[in-house]
N, C-alpha and C positions, 0 to 999 in steps of 0.2 A: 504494500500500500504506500502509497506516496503520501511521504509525511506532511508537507505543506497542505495537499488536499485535504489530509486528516487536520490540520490547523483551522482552514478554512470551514471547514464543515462544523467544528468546535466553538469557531466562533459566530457562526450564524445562528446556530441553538440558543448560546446566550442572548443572542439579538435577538432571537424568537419571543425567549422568556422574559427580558428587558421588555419588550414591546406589550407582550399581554401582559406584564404587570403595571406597565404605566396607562395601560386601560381600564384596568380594574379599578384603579386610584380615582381615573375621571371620571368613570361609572359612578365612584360613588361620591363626587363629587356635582353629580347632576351633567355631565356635558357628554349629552348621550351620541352626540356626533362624533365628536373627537376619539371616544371610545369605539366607537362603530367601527372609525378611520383605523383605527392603530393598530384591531385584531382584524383588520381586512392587510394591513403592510403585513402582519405579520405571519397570515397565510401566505401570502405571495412570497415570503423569503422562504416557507416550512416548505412549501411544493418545487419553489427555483433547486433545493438542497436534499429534496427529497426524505425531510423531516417528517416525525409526527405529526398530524394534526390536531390529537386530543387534549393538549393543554389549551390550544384555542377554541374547540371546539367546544369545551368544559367553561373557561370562560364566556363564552357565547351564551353557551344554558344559563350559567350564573347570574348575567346581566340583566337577557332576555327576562328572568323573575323578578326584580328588582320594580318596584312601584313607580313610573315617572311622574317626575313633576320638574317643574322650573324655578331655579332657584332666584329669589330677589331682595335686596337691601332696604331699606327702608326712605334711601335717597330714588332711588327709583320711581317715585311717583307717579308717571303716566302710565308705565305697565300695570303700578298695582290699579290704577284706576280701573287699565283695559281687563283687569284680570276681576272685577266686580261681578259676582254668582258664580265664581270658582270655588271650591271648598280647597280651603287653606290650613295650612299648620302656621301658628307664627310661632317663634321662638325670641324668647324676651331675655333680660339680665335674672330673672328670677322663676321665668314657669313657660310651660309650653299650652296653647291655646290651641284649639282643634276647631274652625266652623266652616261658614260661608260667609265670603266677605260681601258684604252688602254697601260699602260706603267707605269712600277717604276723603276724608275733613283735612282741613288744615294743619295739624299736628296729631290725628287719630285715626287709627284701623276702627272701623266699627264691623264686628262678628257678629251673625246671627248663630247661638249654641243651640242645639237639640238638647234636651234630656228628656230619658225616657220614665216615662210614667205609666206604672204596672201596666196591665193590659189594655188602658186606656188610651194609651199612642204616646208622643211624642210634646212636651212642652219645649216651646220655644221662646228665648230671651236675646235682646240682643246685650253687646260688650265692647266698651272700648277699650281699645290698645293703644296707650300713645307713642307717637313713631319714634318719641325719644329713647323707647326702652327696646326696640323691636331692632334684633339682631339681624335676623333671616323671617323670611317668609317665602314656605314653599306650599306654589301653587300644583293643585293635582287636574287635570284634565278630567273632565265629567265623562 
């Protein structure tokens, strides 16, 4: 065997695994493109080299189950505006809040909360968030 080959082959595997792990990372950092992008290079090196495709292809399932949403700041303003009747997670300096954003006021997220009420359905309140406390806010696609 030709050792440079055997070199070459060695370091395309690391490249492979560099690659889906720096997918995995942006997977779970919400940037479902750039992960899309990275275990698609990184089939294209495992097939040019004649590698496994199961560690991509593992990542691929893994991803594919992951809930999407889009991640947003709280300076982001017009998006969360456009993101109004999206059911939202925010995340605050002190608690995590679960609804449907119904409103953005001037310095406030306003959430419409469910709670459920025995067999009787669903009481609903609204909440506000003010944007001074609001970390992240991920929107989920209805």
């Amino acid at each position: 065997m030709d050792v440079e080959a055997g070199v070459v082959r060695e370091t395309a595997q690391q490249l492979v695994a560099a690659l889906v792990e720096r997918s995995d990372q942006a997977a779970g950092n919400a940037e479902w493109e750039r992960a899309a992008g990275l275990l698609e290079r990184a089939r294209d090196l495992a097939l040019r080299f004649d590698l496994p495709t199961r560690p991509i292809d593992e990542a691929a399932r893994r991803q594919g189950g992951l809930e999407r949403y889009r991640r947003l700041g709280p300076q982001d303003v017009s998006a969360l505006r456009g993101a109004i009747g999206s059911r939202v997670i925010v995340l605050t300096d002190g608690a995590t809040r679960e609804g449907r954003l119904v409103a953005v006021t001037g310095g406030a997220l306003r959430l419409q909360l469910g709670l459920e009420v025995a067999d009787d359905g669903t009481l609903l309140h609204s909440s506000d968030v003010p944007l001074s406390s609001v970390r992240e806010v991920r929107v989920y696609p209805d």
